[in-house]
DOPA-853012 format. One line per 10 residues: for each residue x, y negated, z of C-alpha. Coordinates in nm, 3 decimals. Layout:
X Y Z ~ ...
//
This chain:
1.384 -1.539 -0.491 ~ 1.060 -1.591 -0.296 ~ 0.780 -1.259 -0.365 ~ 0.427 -1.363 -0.466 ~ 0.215 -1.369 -0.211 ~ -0.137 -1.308 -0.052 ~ -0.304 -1.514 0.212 ~ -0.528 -1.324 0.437 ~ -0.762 -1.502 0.685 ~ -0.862 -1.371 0.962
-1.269 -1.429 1.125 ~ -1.233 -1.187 1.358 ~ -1.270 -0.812 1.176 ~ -1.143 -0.575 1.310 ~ -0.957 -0.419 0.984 ~ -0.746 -0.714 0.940 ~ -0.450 -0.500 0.985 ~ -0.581 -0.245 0.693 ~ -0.707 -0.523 0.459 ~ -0.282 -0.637 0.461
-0.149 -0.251 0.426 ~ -0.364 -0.228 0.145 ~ -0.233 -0.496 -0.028 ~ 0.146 -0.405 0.071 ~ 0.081 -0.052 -0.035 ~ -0.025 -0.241 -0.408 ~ 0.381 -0.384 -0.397 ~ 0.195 -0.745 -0.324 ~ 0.345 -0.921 -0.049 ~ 0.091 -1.019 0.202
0.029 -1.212 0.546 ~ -0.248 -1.245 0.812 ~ -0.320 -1.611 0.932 ~ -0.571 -1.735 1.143 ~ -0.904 -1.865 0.984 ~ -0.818 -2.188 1.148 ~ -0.525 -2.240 0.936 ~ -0.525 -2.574 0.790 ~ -0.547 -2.713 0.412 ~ -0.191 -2.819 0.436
-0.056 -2.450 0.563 ~ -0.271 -2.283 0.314 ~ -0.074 -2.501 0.004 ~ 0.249 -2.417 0.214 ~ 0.210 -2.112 0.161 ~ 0.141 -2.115 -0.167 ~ -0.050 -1.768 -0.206 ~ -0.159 -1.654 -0.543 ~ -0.495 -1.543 -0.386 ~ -0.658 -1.556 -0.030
-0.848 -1.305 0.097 ~ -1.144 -1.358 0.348 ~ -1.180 -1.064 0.633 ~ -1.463 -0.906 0.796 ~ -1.558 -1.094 1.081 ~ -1.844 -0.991 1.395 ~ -2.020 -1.302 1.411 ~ -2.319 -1.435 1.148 ~ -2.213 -1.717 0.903 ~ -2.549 -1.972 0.990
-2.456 -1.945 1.372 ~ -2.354 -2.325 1.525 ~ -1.981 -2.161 1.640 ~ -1.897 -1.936 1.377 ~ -1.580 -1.886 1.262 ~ -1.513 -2.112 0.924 ~ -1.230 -2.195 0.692 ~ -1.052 -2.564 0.640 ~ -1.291 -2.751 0.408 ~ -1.171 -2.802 0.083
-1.032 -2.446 0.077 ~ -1.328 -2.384 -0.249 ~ -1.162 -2.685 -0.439 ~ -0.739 -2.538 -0.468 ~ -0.828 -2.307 -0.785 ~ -0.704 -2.022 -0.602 ~ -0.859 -1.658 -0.598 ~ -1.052 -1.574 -0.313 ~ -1.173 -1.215 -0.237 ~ -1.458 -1.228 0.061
-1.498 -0.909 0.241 ~ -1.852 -0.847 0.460 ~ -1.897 -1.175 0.661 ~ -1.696 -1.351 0.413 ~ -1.891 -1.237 0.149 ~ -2.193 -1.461 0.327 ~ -1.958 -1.728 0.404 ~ -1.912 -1.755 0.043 ~ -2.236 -1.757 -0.056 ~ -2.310 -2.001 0.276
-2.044 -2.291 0.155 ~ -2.082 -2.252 -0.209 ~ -2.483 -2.304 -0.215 ~ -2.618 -1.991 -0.143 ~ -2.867 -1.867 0.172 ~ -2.761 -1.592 0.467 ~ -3.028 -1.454 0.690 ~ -3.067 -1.190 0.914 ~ -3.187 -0.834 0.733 ~ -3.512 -0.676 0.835
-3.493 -0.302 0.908 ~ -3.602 -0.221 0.602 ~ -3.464 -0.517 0.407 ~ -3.106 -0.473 0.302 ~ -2.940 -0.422 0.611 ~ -2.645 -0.108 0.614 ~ -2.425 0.054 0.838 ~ -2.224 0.364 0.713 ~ -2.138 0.520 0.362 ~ -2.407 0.395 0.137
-2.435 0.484 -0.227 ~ -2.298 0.181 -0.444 ~ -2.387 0.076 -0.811 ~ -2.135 -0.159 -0.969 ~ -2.132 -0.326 -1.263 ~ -1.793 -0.259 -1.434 ~ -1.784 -0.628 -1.657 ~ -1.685 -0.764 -1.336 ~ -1.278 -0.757 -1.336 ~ -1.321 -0.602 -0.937
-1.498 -0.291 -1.040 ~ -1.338 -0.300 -1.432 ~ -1.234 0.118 -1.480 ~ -1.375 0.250 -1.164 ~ -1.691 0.481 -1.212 ~ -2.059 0.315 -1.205 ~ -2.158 0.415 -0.850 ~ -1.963 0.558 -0.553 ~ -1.982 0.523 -0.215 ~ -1.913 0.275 -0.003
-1.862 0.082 0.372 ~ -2.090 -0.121 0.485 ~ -2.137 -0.246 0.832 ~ -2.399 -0.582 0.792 ~ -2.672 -0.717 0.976 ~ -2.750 -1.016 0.756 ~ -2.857 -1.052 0.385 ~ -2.772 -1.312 0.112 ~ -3.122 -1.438 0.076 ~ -3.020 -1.697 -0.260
-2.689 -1.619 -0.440 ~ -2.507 -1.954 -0.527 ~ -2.523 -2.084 -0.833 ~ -2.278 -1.989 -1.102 ~ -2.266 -1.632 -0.921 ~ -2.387 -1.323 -1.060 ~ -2.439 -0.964 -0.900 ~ -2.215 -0.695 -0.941 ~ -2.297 -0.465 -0.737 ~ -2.633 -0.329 -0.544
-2.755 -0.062 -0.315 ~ -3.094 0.095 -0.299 ~ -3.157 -0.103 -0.017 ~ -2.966 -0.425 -0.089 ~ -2.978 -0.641 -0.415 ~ -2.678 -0.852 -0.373 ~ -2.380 -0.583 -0.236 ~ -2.148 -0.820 -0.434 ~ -2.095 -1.117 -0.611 ~ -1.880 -1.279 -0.785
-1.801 -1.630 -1.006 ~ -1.511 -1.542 -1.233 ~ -1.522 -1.892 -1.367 ~ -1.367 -2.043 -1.040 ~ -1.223 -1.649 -0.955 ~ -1.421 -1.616 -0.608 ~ -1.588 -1.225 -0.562 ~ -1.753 -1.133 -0.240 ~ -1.815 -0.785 -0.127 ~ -2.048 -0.684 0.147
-1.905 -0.331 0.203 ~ -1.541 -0.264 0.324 ~ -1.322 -0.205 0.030 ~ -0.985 -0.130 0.265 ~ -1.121 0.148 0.451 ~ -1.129 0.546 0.326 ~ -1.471 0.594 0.293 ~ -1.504 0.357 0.029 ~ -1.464 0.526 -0.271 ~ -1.226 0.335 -0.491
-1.191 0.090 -0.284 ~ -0.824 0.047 -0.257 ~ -0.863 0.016 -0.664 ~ -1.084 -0.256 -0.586 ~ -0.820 -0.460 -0.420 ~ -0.568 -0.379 -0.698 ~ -0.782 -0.487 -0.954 ~ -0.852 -0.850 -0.728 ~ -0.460 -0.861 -0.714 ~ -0.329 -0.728 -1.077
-0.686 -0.885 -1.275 ~ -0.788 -1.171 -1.120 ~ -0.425 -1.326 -0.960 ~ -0.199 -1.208 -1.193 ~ 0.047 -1.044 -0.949 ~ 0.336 -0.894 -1.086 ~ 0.407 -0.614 -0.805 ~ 0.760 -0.763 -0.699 ~ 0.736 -0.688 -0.298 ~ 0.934 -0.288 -0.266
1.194 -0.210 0.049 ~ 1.459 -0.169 -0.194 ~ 1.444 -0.538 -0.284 ~ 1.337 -0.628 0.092 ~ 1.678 -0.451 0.223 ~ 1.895 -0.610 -0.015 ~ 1.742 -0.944 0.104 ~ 1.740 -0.885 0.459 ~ 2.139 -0.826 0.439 ~ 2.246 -1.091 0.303
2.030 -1.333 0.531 ~ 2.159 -1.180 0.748 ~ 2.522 -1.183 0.688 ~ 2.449 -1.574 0.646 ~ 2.270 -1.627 1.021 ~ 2.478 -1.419 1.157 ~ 2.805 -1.546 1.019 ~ 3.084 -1.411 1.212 ~ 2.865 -1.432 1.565 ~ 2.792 -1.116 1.759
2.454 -0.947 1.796 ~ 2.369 -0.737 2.024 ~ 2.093 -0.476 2.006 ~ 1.904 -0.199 2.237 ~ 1.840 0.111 2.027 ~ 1.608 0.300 2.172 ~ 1.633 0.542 1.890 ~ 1.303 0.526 1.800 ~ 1.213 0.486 1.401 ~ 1.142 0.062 1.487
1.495 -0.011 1.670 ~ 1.701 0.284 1.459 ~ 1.589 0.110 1.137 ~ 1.638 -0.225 1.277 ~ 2.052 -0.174 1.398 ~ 2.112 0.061 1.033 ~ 2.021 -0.256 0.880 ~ 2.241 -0.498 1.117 ~ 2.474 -0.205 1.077 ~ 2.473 -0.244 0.702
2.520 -0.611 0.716 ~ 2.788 -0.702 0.942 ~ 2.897 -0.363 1.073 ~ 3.205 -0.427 1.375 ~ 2.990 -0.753 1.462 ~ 2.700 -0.536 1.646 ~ 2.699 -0.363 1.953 ~ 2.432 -0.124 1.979 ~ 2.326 -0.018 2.339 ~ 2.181 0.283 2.369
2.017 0.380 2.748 ~ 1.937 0.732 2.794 ~ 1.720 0.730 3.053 ~ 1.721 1.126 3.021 ~ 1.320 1.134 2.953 ~ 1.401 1.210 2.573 ~ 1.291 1.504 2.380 ~ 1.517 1.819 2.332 ~ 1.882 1.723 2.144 ~ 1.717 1.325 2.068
2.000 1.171 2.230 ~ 2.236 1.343 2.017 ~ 2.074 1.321 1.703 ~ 2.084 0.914 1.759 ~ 2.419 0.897 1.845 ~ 2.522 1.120 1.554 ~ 2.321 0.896 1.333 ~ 2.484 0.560 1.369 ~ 2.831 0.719 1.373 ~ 2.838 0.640 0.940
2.868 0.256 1.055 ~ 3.164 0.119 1.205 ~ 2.985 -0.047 1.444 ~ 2.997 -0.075 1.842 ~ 2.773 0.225 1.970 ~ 2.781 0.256 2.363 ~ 2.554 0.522 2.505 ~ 2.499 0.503 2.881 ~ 2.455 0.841 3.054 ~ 2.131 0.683 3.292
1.936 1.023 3.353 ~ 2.031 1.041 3.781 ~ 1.931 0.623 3.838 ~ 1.598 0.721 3.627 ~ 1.511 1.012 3.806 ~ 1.619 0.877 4.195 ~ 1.336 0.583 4.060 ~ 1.087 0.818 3.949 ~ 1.108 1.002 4.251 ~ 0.768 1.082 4.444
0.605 0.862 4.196 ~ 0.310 0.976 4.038 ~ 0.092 0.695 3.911 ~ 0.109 0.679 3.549 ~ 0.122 0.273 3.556 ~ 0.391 0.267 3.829 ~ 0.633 0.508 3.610 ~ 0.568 0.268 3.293 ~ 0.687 -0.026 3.497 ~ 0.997 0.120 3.684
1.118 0.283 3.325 ~ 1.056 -0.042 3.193 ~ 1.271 -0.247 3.495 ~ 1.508 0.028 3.497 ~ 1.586 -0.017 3.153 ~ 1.677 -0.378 3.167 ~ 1.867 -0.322 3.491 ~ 2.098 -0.099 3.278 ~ 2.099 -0.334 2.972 ~ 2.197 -0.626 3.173
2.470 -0.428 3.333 ~ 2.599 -0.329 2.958 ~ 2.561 -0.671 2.870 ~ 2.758 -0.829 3.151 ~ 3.086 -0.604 3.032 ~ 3.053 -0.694 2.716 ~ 3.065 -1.071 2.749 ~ 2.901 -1.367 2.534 ~ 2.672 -1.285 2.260 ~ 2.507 -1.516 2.004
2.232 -1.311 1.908 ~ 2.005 -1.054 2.038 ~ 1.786 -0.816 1.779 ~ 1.472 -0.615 1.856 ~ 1.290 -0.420 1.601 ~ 0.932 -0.580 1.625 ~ 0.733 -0.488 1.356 ~ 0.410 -0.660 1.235 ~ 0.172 -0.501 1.471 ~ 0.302 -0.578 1.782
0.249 -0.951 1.644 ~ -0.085 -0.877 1.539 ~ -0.198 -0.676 1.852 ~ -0.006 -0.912 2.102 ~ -0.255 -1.181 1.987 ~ -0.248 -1.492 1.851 ~ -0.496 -1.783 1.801 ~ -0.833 -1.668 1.781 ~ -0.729 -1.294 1.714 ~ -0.806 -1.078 2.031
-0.526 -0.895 2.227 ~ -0.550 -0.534 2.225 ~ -0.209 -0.516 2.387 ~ 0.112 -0.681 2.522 ~ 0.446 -0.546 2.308 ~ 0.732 -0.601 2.546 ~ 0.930 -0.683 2.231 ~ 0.711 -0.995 2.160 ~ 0.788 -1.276 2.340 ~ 1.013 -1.231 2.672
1.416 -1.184 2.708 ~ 1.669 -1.034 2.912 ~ 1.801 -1.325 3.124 ~ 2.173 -1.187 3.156 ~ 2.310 -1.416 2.834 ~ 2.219 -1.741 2.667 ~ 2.132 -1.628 2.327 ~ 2.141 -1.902 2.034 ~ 1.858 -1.659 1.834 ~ 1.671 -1.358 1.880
1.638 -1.165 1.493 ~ 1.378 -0.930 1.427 ~ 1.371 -0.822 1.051 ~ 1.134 -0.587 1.089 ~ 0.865 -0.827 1.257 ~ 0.665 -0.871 0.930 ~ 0.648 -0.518 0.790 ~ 0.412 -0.200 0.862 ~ 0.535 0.092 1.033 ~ 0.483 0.273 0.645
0.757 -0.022 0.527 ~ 0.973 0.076 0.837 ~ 1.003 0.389 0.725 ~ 1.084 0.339 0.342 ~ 1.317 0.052 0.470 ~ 1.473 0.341 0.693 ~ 1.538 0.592 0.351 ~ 1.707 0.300 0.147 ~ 1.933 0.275 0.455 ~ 1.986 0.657 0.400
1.906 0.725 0.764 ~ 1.865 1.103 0.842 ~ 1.470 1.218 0.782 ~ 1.451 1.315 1.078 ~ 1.490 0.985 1.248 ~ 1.289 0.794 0.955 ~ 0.999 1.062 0.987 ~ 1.014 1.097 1.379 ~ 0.733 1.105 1.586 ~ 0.587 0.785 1.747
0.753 0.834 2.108 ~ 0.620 0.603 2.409 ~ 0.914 0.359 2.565 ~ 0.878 0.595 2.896 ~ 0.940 0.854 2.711 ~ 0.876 1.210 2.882 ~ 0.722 1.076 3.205 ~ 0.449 0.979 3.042 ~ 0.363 1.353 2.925 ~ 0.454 1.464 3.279
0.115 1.479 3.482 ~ 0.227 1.356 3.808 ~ 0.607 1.353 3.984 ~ 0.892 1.376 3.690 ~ 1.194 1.641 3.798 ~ 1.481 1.764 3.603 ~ 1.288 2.133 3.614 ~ 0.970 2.011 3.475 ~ 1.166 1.777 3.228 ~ 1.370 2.061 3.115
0.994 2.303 3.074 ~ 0.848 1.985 2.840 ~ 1.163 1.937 2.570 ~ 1.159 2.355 2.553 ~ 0.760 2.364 2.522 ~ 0.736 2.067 2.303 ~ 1.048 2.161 2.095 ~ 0.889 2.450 1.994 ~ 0.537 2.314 1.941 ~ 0.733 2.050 1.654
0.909 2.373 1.516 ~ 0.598 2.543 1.458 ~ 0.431 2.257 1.304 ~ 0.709 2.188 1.078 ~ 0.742 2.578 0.964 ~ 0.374 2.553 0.870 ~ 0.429 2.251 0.677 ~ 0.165 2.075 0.835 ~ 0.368 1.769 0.994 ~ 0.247 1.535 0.729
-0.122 1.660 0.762 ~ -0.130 1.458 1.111 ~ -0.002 1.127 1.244 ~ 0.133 1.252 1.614 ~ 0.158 1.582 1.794 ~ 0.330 1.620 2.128 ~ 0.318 1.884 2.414 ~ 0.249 1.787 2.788 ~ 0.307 1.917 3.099 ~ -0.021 1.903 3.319
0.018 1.883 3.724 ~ -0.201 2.208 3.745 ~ -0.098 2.535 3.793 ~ -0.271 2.862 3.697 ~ -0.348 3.239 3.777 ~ -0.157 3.441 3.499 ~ -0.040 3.837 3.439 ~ 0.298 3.889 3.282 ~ 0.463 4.210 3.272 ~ 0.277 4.366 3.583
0.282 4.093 3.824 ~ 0.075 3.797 3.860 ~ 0.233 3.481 3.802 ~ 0.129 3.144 3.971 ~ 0.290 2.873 3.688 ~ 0.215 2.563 3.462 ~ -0.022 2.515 3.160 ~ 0.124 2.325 2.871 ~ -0.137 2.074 2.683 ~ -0.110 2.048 2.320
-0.215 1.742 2.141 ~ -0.223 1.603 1.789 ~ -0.391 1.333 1.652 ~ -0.501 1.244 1.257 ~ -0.537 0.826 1.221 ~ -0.512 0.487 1.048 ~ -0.414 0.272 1.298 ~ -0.393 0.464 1.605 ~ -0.651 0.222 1.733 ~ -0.875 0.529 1.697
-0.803 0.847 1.597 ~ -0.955 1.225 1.587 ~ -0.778 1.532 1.698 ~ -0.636 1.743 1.429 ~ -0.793 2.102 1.307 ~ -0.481 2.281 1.321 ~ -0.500 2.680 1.211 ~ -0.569 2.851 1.482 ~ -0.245 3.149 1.344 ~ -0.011 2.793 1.425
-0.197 2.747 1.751 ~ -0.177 3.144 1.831 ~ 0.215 3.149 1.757 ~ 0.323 2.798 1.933 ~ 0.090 2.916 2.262 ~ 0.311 3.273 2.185 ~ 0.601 3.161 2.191 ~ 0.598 2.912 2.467 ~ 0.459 3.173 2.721 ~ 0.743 3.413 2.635
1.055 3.153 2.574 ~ 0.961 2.916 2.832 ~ 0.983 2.994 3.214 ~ 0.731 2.911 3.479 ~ 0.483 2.814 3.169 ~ 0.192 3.073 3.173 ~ -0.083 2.914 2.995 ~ -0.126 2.693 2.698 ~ -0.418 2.429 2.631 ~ -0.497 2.204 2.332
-0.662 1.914 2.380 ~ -0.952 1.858 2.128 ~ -1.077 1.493 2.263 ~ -1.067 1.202 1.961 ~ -0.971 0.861 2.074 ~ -1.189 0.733 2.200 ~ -1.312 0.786 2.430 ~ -0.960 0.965 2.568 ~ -0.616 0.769 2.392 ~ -0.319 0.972 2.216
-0.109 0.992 2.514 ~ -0.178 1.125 2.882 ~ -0.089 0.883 3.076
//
C-alpha cells in the first residue's frame, strides 16, 4: 500500500532538508524535488499537498526560480515558506517589492501575532516568536487572501486563501526558533490535507523486506559494512530478508575506535548470513606511513579500502547485486538539478569495477539519519550500534594530527574510550550530537610524579546541531570535563595534557582534519 505523501519544491533554501524532517517527524511521508519539476511529475506523484521552500533569490527578478505553470489550478494544498510566500502572492495577483529599512523587512526572531481562525495557526497561542530572514515585502495581497499573521514591522507575515487551501508564511516555520512552528506544519498536514499519519519504520521495515525478498529473489548481494549506524542498519535489514543470500564484508582497516570491530562482528552473528571480516590493520598502516596531509590519508583509506573489497570480492565469485546504505542526505548534499553541492558521498553514484552487478539497492537512500536509527531498533540491533557516534570513513586518522602509528592509534581509542565513558556516566550523550577525542601533533612541558614529562595533549570536542551543516560546541560541566581530563592523564601513557576545543562550526568543522 502506497503512504500519503508530500511534495516539497525546492528554490534554492537552504533548510530544504529541515522543511522534509519536519514533515517525516509528523508520520507524513515526504520528498524533495526540484522546483523545475514538471506538471506531469507533480500529478505522478500524486502528493496530498506541496510545499514551497525558502529560496535566496527575489520573486520579480527576470531568472528567478519558478514553478511549472498550472501548478495553482490541480486543487492541491500548497504551503509557501519565505520566498514562496511572495511567489504566491506574485502568480496569484498580488505585488512583491523590495522592503525599506524601516518598512517590513526582518532578519532574526521577531515577535509574531497570528490570527488563530486560520487552520495554520488554529490552537497555537496568539503571538510567539518567530524566523524571519526577508528582504522584500508583499506590497498588494492577492485577491481572495486574507492576513493571518503580522509583525510590528510587517503587515502581511502570512497569508492565506483557505477557499483554494494555499497559506504563505514569511518566517521559517521548520526551524527551532520559531515558536510552534513545527505545530504549524502539522496543522498544514493534519487540517488542511487531511493526512492520516501512515509513514512509521515499523511499517517501512516490513515493506522494505518483502521488496526485497522479491528483487532479490534467490540472487546474491553483496554488501561492505563499515559498521557504521548507515551500512549496519542497511545489511540487518538484507539480513532480515534473505539471510544465507548476503555476504557482508567487513574491512578493518584497524583505524576503529576501542573494541568497534568486535562489537560489529558480534552484532550480525543473530543472522545466518555470510560475515567475512578481513584483518587489514598492517596494509593500512604501511600506506599511511610518513603521510601527514589530512587530504592524502582520506584518499589512500579510501583506495585502500576498495583494493581490499575487490580482493574479497574476487574469492567470492559472481554477484547480482551490490547494497550500500545511502541515506537521503548524501542525495540531497551530492546535488542534483538546480540544488547546490555541498559535498560528494562516495556512496552516490560510482562502483567497484571487480563484478558486473545487475542492481545496486540502497533502502536506506530516502530516509533521515533519525529514520535510520528507528529503522535500526525495529531490527533489534544492539543500542549501541543504533545510537553510535557519527564516525568519518577514515576513521582514526582523521583525529590523528599528522603521521598515524600503532602507538599513537593505541593513545586515541584509550583517550577517547574514556572521554565516551564519561559522557555516558553523566548522562549527557543525548544532550549533544557528536563528541570525539583527538590526538594533536604537539607535544607539551608537563610534571608527573617528580619528573618532567615531554608528551601529547589530547583535544576534546563535541558538537550540539541540526544538520551538522553548522553546529556550536557543547557546554559540557566543567566536574565531566575535570574527571575525563583526570582520568586520561593518569590511565593513559605519554598523554600529559588535555584540551577542549570550544570553536562552533563555522568557522572550524566537527572533525580535525
Amino acid at each position: 500500500m502506497q503512504n500519503q505523501k508530500i511534495l516539497i519544491l525546492n528554490f534554492g533554501g537552504q533548510y530544504d532538508q529541515l522543511i522534509a524532517r519536519r514533515v517525516r517527524e509528523c508520520n507524513v511521508y515526504c520528498e524533495v524535488k526540484p522546483y523545475t519539476m514538471t506538471l506531469q511529475e507533480i500529478k505522478d506523484f500524486n502528493p496530498i499537498g506541496i510545499i514551497f521552500t525558502g529560496g535566496p533569490d527575489s520573486v520579480y527578478k527576470e531568472n528567478s526560480y519558478h514553478p511549472a505553470e498550472g501548478i495553482f489550478e490541480l486543487n492541491i494544498p500548497i504551503l509557501g515558506i519565505c520566498y514562496s510566500c511572495q511567489l504566491l502572492a506574485h502568480h496569484l495577483g498580488g505585488k512583491v517589492v523590495a522592503a525599506g529599512e524601516d518598512n517590513a523587512r526582518e532578519y532574526g526572531k521577531t515577535i509574531t501575532f497570528y490570527d488563530n481562525t486560520c487552520l495554520l495557526f488554529e490552537d497555537l497561542p496568539e503571538e510567539g516568536v518567530s524566523w524571519m530572514s526577508h528582504g522584500d515585502y508583499m506590497e498588494k495581497v492577492p485577491k481572495g487572501f486574507k492576513l493571518t499573521a503580522h509583525s510590528e514591522k510587517c503587515p502581511n507575515v502570512a497569508i492565506c486563501d483557505e477557499d483554494r487551501m494555499f497559506y504563505g508564511v514569511q518566517f521559517h516555520p521548520e526551524v527551532n526558533h520559531t515558536a510552534n512552528g513545527k505545530k504549524m506544519i502539522r496543522n498544514f498536514l493534519y487540517k488542511v490535507c487531511n493526512a492520516v499519519g501512515d509513514w512509521t519504520m515499523e511499517g517501512y521495515m516490513h515493506r522494505c523486506v518483502e521488496e526485497i525478498r522479491q528483487k532479490v529473489g534467490t540472487g546474491q548481494v553483496l554488501l561492505a559494512l563499515s559498521g557504521g549506524v548507515d551500512s549496519s542498519v542497511c545489511a540487518a535489514l538484507f539480513a532480515e530478508a534473505i539471510g544465507k543470500q548476503l555476504t557482508c564484508v567487513f574491512v578493518d582497516h584497524g583505524l576503529l575506535r576501542k573494541k568497534e570491530g568486535d562489537e560489529v562482528e558480534a552484532a550480525f552473528r543473530r543472522w545466518d548470513i555470510h560475515l567475512i571480516r578481513v584483518d587489514a590493520k598492517e596494509r593500512f598502516l604501511n600506506r599511511l606511513a610518513g603521510v601527514t596531509e589530512p587530504e592524502q590519508k582520506r584518499k589512500i583509506i579510501g583506495e585502500e579500502f576498495i583494493r581490499v573489497f575487490e580482493e574479497e570480492g574476487k574469492k567470492i565469485g559472481q554477484t547480482d547485486f551490490l547494497a550500500q546504505g545511502t541515506i537521503y542526505p548524501d542525495v540531497i548534499e551530492s546535488g542534483k538539478e538546480n540544488a547546490e553541492t555541498i559535498k560528494s558521498h562516495h556512496n552516490v553514484g560510482g562502483l567497484p569495477d571487480f563484478v558486473d552487478f545487475k542492481e545496486i539497492i540502497e533502502p536506506l537512500r530516502l530516509l533521515f539519519k533519525d529514520e535510520v536509527r528507528e529503522l535500526g531498533k525495529q531490527l533489534k540491533l544492539p543500542k549501541y550500534m543504533v545510537m553510535r557516534q557519527p564516525f568519518p570513513g577514515p576513521g582514526l586518522a582523521i583525529r590523528i594530527i599528522g603521521e598515524v602509528t600503532e602507538e599513537k592509534l593505541e593513545i586515541l581509542r584509550e583517550a577517547d574510550a574514556i572521554f565516551r565513558d564519561e559522557i555516558e556516566k553523566a548522562d549527557l550523550e543525548n544532550s549533544m550530537n557528536q563528541y570525539f577525542a583527538a590526538l594533536t601533533n604537539m607535544k607539551t612541558v608537563g610534571v608527573m610524579g617528580d619528573g618532567r614529562t615531554y608528551d601529547w595533549a589530547i583535544a576534546l570536542r563535541s558538537v550540539t546541531t541540526e544538520d551538522f551543516m553548522t553546529a556550536d560546541w557543547t557546554r559540557i560541566p566543567y566536574e565531566v570535563l575535570d574527571r575525563v581530563s583526570s582520568r586520561i592523564v593518569n590511565e593513559v601513557p605519554h598523554v600529559n595534557r588535555v584540551l577542549y576545543d570550544i570553536t562552533s562550526k563555522p568557522p572550524s568543522t566537527v572533525e580535525f582534519e
